[in-house]
Backbone as a chain_set.jsonl record, in Angstrom:
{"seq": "XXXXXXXXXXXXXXXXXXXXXXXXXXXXXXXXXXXXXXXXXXXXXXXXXXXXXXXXXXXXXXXXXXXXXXXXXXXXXXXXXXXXXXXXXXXXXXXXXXXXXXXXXXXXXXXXXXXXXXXXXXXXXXXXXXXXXXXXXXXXXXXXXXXXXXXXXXXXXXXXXXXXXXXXXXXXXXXXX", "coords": {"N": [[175.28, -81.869, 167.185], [177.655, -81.815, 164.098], [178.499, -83.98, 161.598], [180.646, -83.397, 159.17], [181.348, -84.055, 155.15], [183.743, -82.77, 153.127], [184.875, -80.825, 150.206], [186.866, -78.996, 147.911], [188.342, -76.411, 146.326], [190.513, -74.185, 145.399], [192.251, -70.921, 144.392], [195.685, -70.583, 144.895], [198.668, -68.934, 145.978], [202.304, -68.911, 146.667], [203.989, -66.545, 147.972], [207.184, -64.301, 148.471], [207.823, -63.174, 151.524], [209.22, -60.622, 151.609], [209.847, -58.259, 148.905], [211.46, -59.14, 147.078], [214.409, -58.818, 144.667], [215.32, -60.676, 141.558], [214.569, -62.987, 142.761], [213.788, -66.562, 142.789], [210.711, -67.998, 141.306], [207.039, -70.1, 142.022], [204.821, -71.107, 141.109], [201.636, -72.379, 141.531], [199.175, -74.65, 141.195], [196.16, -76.088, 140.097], [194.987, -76.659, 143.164], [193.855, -78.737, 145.61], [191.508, -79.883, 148.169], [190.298, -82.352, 150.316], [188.41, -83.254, 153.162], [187.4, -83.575, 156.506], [184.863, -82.822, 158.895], [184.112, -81.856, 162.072], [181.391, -80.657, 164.457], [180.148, -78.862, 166.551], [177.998, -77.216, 168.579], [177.777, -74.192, 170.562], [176.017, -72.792, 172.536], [173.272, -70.265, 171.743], [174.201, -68.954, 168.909], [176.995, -69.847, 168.097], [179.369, -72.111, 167.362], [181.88, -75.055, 167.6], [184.332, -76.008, 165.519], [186.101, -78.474, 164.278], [188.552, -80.436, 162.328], [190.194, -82.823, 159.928], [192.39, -82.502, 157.181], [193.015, -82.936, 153.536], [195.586, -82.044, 151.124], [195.959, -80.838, 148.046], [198.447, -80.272, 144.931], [199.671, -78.822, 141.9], [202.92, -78.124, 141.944], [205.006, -75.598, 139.429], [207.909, -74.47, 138.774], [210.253, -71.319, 138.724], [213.307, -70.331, 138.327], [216.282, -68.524, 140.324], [216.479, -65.162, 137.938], [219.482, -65.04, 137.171], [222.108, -65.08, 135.3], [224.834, -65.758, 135.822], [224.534, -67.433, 138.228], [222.449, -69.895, 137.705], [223.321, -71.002, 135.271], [222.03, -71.561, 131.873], [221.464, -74.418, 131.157], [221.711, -75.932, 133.682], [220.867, -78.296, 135.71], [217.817, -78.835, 138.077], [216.731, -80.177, 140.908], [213.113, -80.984, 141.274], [209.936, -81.339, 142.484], [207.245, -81.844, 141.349], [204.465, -81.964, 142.493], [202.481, -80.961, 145.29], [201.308, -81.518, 149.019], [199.771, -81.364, 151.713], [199.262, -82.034, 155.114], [196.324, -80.524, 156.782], [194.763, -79.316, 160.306], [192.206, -77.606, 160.946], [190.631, -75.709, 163.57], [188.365, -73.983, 164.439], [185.611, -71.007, 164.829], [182.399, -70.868, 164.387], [180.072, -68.191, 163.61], [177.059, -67.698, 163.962], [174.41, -66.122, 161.449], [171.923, -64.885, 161.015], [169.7, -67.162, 159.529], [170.455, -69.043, 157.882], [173.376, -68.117, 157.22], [176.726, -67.447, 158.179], [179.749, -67.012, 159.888], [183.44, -68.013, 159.741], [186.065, -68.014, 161.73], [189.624, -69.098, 162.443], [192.809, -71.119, 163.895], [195.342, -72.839, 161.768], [196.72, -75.888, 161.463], [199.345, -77.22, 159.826], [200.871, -79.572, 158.318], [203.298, -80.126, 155.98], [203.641, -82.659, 153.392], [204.994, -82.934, 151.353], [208.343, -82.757, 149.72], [210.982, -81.075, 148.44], [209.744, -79.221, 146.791], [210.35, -77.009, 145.859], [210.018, -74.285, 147.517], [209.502, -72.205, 150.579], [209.48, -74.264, 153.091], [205.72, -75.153, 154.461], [205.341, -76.065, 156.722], [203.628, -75.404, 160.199], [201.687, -73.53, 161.789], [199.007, -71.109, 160.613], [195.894, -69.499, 159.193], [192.304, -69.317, 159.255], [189.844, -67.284, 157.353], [186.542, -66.984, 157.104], [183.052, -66.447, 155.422], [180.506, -67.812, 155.018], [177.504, -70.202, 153.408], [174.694, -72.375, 154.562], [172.438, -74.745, 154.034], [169.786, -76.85, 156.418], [168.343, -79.444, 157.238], [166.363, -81.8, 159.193], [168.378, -84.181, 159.604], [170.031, -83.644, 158.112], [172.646, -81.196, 156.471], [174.011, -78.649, 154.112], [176.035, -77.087, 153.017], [178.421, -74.653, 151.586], [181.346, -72.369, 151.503], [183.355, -69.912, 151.252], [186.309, -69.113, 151.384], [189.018, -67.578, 153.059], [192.529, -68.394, 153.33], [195.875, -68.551, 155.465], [198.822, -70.151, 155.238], [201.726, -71.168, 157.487], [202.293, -68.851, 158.98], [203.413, -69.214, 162.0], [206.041, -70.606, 161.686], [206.876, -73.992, 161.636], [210.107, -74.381, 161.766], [212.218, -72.092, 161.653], [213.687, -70.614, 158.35], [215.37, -68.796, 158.119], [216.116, -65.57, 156.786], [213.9, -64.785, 154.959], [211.173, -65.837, 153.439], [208.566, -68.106, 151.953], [204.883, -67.678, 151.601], [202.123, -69.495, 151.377], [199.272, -68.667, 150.342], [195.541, -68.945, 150.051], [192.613, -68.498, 148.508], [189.583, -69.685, 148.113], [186.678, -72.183, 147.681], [184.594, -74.303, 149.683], [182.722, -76.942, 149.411], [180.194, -78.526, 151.196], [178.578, -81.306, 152.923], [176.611, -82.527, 155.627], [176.251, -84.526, 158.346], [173.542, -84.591, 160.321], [173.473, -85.125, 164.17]], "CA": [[176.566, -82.105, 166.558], [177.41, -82.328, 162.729], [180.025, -84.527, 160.833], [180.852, -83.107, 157.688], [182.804, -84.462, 154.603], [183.895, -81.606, 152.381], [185.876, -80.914, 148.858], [187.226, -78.089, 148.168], [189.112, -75.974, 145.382], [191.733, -72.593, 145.783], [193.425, -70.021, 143.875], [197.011, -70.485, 145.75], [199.867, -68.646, 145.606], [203.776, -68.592, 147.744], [204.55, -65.128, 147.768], [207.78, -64.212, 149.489], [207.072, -62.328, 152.852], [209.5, -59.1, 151.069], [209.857, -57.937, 147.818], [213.286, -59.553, 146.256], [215.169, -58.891, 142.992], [215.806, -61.705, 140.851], [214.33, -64.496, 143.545], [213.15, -67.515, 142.259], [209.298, -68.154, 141.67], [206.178, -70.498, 141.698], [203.049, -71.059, 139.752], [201.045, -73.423, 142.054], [198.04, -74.893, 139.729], [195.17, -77.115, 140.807], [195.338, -76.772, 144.619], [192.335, -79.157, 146.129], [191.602, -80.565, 149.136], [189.221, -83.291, 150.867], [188.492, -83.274, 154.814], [186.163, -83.971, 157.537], [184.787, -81.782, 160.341], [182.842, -82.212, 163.733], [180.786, -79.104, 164.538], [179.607, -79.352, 168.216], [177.387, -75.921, 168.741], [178.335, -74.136, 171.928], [175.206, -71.851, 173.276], [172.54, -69.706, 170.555], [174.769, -68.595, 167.733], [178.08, -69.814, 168.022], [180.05, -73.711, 167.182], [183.221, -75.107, 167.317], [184.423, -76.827, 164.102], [187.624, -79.114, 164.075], [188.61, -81.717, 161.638], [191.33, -82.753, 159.238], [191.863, -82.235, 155.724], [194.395, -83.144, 152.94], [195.613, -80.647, 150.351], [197.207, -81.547, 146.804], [198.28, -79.221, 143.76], [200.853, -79.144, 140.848], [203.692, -76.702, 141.563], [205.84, -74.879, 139.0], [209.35, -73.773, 139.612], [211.073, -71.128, 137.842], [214.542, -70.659, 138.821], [216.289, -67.482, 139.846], [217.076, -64.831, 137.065], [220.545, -64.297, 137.477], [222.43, -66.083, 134.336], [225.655, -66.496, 136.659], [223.708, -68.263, 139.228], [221.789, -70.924, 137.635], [223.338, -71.206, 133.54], [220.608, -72.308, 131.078], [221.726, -76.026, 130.9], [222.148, -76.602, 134.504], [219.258, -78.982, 136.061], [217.493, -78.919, 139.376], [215.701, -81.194, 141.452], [211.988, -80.129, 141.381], [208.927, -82.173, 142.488], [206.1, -80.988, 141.232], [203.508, -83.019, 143.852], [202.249, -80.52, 146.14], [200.666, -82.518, 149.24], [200.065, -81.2, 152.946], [197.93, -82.284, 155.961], [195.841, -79.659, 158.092], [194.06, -79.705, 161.589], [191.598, -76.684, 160.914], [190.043, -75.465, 164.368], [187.828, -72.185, 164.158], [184.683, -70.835, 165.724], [180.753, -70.055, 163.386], [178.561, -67.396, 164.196], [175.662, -67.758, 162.62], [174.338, -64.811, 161.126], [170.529, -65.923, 160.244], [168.811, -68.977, 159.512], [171.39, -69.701, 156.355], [174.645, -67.521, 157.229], [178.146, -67.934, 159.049], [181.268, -66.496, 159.47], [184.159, -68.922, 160.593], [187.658, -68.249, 162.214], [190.616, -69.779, 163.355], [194.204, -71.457, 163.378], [195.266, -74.194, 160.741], [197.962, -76.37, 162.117], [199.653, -77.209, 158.706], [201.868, -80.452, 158.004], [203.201, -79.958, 154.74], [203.894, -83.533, 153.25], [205.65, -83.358, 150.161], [209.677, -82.221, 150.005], [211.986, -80.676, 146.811], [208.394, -78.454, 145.487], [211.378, -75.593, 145.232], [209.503, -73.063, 147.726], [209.25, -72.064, 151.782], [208.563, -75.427, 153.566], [204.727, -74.303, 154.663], [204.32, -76.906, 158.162], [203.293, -74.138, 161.076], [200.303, -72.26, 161.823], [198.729, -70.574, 159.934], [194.764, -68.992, 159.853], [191.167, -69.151, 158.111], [188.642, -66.677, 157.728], [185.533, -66.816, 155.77], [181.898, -66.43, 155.047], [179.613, -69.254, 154.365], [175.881, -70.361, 154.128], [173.971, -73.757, 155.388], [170.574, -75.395, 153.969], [169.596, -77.73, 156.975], [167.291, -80.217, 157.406], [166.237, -82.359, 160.023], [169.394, -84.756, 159.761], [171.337, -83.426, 156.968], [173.343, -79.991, 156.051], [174.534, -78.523, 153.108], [177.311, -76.101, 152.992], [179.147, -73.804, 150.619], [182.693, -71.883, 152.164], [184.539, -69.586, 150.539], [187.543, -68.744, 152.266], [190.891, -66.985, 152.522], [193.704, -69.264, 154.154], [197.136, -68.056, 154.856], [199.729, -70.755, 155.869], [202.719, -70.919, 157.688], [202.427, -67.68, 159.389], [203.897, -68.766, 162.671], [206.545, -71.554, 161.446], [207.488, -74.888, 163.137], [210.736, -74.015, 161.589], [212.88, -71.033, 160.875], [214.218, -70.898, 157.223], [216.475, -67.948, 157.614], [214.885, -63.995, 157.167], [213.101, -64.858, 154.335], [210.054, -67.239, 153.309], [207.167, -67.67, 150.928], [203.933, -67.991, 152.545], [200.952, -70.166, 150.983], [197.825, -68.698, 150.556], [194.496, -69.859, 149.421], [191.293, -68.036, 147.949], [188.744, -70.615, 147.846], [185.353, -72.405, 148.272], [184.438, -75.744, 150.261], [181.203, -78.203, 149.325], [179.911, -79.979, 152.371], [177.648, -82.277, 153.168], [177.32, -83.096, 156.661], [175.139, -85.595, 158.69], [173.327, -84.321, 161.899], [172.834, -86.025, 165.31]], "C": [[176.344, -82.389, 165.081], [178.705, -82.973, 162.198], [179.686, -84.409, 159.347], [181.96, -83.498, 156.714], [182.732, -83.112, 153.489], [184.78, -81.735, 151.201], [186.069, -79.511, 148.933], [188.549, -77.451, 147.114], [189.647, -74.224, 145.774], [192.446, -72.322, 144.775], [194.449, -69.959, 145.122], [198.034, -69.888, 144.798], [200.918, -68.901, 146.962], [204.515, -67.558, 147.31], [206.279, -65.038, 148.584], [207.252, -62.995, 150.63], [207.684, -60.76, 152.527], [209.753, -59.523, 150.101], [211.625, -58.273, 147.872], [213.692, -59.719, 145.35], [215.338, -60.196, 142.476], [215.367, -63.217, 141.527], [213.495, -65.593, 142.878], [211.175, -67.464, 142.878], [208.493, -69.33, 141.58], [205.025, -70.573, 141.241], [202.472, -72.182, 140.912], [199.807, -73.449, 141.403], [196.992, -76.326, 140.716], [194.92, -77.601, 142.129], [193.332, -77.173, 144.738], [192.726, -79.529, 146.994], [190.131, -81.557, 149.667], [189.567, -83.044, 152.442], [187.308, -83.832, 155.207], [186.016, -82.964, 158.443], [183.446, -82.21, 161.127], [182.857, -80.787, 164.238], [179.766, -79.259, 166.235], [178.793, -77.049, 168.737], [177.548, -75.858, 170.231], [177.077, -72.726, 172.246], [173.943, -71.544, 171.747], [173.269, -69.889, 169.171], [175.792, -69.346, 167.828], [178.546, -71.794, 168.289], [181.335, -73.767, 167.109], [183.517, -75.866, 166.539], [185.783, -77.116, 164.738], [187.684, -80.009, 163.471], [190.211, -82.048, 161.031], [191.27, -82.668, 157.918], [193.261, -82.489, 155.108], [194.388, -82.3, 151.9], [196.319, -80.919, 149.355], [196.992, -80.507, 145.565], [199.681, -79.364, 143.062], [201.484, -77.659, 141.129], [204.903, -76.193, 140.251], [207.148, -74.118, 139.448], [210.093, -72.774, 138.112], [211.986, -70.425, 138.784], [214.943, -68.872, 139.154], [216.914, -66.895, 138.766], [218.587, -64.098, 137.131], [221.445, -65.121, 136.803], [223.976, -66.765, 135.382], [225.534, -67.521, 137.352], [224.053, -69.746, 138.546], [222.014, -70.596, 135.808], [222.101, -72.084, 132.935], [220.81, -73.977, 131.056], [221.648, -76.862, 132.313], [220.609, -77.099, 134.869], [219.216, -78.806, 137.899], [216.43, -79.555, 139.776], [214.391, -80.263, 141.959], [210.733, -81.402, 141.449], [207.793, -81.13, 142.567], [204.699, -81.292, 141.695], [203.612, -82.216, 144.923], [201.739, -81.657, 147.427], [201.005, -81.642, 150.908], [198.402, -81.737, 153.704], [197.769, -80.596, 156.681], [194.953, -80.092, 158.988], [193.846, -78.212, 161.141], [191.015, -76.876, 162.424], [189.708, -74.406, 164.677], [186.548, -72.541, 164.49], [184.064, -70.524, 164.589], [180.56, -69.786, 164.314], [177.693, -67.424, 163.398], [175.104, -66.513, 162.566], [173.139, -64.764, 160.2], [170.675, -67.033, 160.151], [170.12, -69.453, 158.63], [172.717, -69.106, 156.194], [175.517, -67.786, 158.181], [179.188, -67.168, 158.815], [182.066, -67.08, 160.525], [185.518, -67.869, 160.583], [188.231, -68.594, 163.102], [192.032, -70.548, 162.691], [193.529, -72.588, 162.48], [196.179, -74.457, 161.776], [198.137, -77.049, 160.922], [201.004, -78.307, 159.043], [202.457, -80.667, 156.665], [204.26, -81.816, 154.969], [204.619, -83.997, 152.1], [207.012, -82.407, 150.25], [209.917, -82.141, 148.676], [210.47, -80.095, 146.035], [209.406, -77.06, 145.301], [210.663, -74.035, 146.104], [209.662, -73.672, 149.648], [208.723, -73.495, 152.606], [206.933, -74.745, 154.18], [203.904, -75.162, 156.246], [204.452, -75.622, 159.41], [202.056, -74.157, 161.776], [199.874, -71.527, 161.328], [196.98, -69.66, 160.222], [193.732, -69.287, 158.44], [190.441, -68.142, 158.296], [187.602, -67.251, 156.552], [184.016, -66.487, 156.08], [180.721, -67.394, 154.554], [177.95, -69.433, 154.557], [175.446, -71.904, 154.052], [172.985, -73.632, 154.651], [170.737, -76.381, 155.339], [168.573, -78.204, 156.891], [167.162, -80.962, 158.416], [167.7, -83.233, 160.94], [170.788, -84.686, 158.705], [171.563, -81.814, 156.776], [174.0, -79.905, 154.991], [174.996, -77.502, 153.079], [178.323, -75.325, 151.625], [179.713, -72.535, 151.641], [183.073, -71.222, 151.449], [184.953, -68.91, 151.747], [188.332, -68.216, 151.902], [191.622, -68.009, 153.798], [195.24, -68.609, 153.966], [197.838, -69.193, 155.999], [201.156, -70.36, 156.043], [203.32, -69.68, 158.374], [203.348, -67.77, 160.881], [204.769, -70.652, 162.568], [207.044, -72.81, 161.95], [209.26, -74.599, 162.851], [211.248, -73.344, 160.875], [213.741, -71.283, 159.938], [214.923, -69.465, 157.3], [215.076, -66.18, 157.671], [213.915, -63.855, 156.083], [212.421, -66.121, 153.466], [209.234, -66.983, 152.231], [205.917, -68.347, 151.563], [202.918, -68.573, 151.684], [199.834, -69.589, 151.196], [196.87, -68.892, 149.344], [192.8, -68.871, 149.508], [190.331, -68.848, 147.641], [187.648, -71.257, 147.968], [185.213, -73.802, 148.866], [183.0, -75.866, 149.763], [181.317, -78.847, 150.075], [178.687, -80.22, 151.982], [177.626, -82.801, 154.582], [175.881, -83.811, 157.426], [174.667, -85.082, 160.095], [172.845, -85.221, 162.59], [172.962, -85.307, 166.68]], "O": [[175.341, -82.962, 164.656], [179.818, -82.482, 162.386], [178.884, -84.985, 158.612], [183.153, -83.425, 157.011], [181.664, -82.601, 153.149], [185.47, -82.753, 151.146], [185.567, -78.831, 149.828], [189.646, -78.009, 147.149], [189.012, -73.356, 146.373], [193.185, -73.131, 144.216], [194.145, -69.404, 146.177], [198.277, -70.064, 143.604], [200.466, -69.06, 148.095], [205.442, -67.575, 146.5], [206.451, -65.954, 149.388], [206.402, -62.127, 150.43], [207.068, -59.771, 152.925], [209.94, -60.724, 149.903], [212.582, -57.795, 148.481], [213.501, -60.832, 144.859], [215.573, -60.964, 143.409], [215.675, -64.309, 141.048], [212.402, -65.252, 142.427], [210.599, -67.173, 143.927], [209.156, -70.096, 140.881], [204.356, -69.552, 141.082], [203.346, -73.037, 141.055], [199.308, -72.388, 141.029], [197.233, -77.116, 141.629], [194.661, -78.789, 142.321], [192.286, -76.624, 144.391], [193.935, -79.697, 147.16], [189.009, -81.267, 149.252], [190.671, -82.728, 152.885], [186.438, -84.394, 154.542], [186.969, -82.258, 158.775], [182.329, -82.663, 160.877], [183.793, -80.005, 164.406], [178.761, -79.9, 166.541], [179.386, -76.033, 169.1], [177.518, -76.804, 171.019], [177.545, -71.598, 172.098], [173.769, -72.403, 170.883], [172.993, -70.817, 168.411], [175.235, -70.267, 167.23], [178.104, -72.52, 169.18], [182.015, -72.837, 166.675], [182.844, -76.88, 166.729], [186.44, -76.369, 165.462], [186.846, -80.841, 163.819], [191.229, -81.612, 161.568], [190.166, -82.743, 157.379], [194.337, -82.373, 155.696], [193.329, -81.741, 151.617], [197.46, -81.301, 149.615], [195.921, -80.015, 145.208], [200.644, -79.927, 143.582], [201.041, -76.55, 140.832], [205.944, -76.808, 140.479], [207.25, -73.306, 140.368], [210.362, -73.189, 136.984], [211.593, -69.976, 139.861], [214.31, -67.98, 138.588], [217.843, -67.546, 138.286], [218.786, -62.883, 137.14], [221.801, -66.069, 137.503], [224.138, -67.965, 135.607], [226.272, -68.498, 137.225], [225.049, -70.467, 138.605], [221.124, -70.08, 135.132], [221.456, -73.001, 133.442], [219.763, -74.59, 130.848], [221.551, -78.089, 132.326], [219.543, -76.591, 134.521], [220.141, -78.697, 138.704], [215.347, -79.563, 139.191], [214.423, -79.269, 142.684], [210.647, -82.264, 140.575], [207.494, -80.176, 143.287], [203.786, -80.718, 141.102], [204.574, -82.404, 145.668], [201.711, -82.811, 146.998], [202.144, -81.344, 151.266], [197.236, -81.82, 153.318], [198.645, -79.785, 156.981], [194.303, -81.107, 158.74], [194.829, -77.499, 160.936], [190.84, -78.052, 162.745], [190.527, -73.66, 165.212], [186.126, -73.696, 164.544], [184.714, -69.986, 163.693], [180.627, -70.31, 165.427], [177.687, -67.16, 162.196], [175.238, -65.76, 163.531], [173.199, -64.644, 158.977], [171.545, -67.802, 160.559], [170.689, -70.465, 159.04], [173.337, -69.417, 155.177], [175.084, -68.421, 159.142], [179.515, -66.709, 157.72], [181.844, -66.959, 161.73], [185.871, -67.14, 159.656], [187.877, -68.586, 164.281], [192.331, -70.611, 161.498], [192.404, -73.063, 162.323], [196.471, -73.711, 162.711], [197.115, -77.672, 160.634], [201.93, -78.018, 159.8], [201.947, -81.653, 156.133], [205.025, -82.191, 155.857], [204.849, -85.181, 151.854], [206.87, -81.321, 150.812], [209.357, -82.826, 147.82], [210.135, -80.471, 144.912], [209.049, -76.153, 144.55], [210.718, -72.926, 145.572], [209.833, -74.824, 150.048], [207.511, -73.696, 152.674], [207.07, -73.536, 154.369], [202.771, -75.079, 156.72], [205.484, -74.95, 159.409], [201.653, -75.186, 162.318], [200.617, -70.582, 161.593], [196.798, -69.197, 161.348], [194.014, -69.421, 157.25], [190.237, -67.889, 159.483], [187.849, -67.777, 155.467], [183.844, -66.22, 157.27], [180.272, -67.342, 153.409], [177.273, -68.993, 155.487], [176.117, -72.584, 153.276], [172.509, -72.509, 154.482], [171.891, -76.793, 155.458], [167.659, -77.506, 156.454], [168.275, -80.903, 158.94], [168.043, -83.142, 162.119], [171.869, -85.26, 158.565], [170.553, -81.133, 156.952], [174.661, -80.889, 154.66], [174.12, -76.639, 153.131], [178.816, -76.074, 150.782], [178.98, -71.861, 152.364], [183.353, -71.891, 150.454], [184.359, -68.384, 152.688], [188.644, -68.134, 150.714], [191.185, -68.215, 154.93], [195.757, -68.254, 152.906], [197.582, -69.214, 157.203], [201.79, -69.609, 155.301], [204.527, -69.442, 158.393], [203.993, -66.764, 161.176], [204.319, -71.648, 163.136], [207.804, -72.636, 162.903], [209.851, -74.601, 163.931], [211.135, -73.477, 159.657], [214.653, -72.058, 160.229], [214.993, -68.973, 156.174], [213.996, -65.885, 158.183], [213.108, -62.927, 156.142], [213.006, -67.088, 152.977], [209.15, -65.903, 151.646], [205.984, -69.497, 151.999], [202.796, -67.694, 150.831], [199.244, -69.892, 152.233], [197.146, -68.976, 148.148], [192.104, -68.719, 150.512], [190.118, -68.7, 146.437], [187.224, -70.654, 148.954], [185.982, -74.573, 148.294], [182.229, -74.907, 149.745], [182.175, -79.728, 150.122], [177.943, -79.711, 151.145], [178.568, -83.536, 154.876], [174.72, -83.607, 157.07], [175.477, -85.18, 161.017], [172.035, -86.051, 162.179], [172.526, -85.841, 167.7]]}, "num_chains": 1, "name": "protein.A"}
């Protein structure tokens, strides 16, 4: 077994799921996160990872362009305090002494309200690629990932959404026993 604490930085965007004229957009900027994970190896190659992790980033709101709409003077409530929990749970194969490739669901609690975009609590998914140094009682880790949240929603917002995803790398450190 390994318990790992991790950090972790992403290019994020909230796309909408179709292409829409004039719809309002976001800039999401400094998306990090901190977690933990317990890695319990299940046969030769293959582990099951699960932990939790918290997720924080500065969003941007610009409004839609449609001068009727939304006149230049008028104001809107905008918090710009990203902030969600996840429960990551996904399968490594190891792939040599020093390689991996993880996947699996997120389960996504988004924790901050009024960021002006798709609430993003659901299901969602990871994939990635990663490699390990180990040592006797310690591991060292580097992740990059793709994450896409919100893919299968706890609730429906109507026929259209903006989905969260995340291009990014994790730094662990994790303690073996």
């Amino acid at each position: 077994m390994e318990l790992k604490g991790y950090f972790g930085v992403s290019g994020a965007m909230a796309n909408w799921n179709e292409d829409l004229d004039g719809a309002s957009s976001v800039t999401i900027k400094n998306f990090k996160e901190v977690g933990v994970l317990l890695s319990k190896g299940i046969g030769k190659n293959f582990s099951l990872t699960g932990g939790v992790n918290s997720a924080f980033a500065t969003v941007e709101f610009s409004p839609p362009q449609c001068p009727d709409c939304f006149p230049e003077n008028t104001l809107y409530a905008h918090n710009p305090d990203f902030g969600m929990l996840s429960i990551p749970v996904y399968a490594e194969y190891a792939l040599g002494k020093y390689f991996y490739a993880a996947a699996g669901p997120v389960v996504d609690f988004q924790l901050s309200e009024g960021n002006n975009f798709s609430g993003q609590s659901g299901v969602g998914f990871l994939v990635g690629l990663g490699g390990k140094l180990k040592t006797e009682k310690f591991a060292f880790s580097i992740f990059p990932n793709y994450k896409r949240h919100n893919t299968i929603p706890f609730e429906k917002e109507g026929n259209y959404k903006q989905l969260l995803q995340e291009l990014g790398v994790q730094l662990g450190v994790g303690y073996r026993f």
